[in-house]
ZATOR-444157 format. One line per field, with one value per residue (C-alpha): x, y, z; residue in three letters. Coordinates in steps of 0.1 Angstrom, whole numbers. Layout:
BEGIN
px: c(X_...)
py: c(Y_...)
pz: c(Z_...)
code: c(ALA_...)
//
This chain:
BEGIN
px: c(69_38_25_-1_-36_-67_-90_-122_-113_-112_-97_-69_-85_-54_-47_-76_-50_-72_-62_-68_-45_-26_17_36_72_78_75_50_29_-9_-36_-45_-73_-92_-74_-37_-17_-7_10_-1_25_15_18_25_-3_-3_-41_-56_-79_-113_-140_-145_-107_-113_-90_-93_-66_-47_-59_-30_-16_-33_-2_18_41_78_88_60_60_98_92_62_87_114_90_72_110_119_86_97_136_119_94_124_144_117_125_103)
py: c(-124_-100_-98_-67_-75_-55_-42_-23_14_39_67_67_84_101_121_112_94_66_34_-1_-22_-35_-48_-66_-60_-99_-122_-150_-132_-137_-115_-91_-101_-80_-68_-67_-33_-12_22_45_49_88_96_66_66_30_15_-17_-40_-39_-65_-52_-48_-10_2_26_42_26_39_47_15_-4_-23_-36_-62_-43_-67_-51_-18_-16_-32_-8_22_11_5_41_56_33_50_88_82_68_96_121_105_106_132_166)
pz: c(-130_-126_-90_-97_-87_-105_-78_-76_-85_-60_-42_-15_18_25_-6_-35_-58_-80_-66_-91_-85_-59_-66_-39_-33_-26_-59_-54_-34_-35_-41_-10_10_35_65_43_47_17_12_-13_-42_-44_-7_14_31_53_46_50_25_33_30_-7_-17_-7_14_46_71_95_127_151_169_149_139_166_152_153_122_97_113_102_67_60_71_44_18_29_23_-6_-22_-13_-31_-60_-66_-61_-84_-111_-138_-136)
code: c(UNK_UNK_UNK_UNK_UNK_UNK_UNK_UNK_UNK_UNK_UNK_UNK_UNK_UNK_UNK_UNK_UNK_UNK_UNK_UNK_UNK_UNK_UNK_UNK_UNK_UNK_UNK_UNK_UNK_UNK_UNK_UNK_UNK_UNK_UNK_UNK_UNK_UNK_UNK_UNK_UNK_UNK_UNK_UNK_UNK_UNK_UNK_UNK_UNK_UNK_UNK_UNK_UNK_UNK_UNK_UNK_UNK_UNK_UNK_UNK_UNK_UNK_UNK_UNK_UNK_UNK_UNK_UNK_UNK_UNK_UNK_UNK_UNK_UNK_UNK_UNK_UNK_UNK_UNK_UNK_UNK_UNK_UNK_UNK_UNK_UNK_UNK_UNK)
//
């Protein structure tokens, strides 16, 4: 099963990479919708859908529940092993 979303391209805030689509690590899960998190697969940036499917910065504390904090952590580390495991 596919669960990658075409957005509108354009650029993570954090470190420029193009962003244009969006994947879920949960099967069956919908489309995002403004005011979803995302990390950046380049630098793991933690960002949040906007009204227009663009994304911005978290701003600090923005997130409170423990649960998602935790889960965005392990994806943000799951994303680090994978790009150091990628060949050169």
């Amino acid at each position: 099963m596919d669960d990658s979303h075409t957005l509108p391209s354009h650029d993570c805030p954090a470190c420029g990479t193009r962003l244009d689509a969006a994947t879920s690590i949960c099967e069956g899960t919908p489309a995002p919708r403004p005011g979803d998190v995302t990390i950046c697969i380049d630098c793991t940036a933690v960002m949040m859908f906007a009204e227009d499917l663009t994304v911005r910065l978290v701003k600090p504390g923005e997130i409170r529940d423990r649960d998602a904090l935790r889960d965005i952590r392990r994806a943000q580390r799951a994303i680090r092993r994978a790009q150091e495991e990628r060949p050169s």
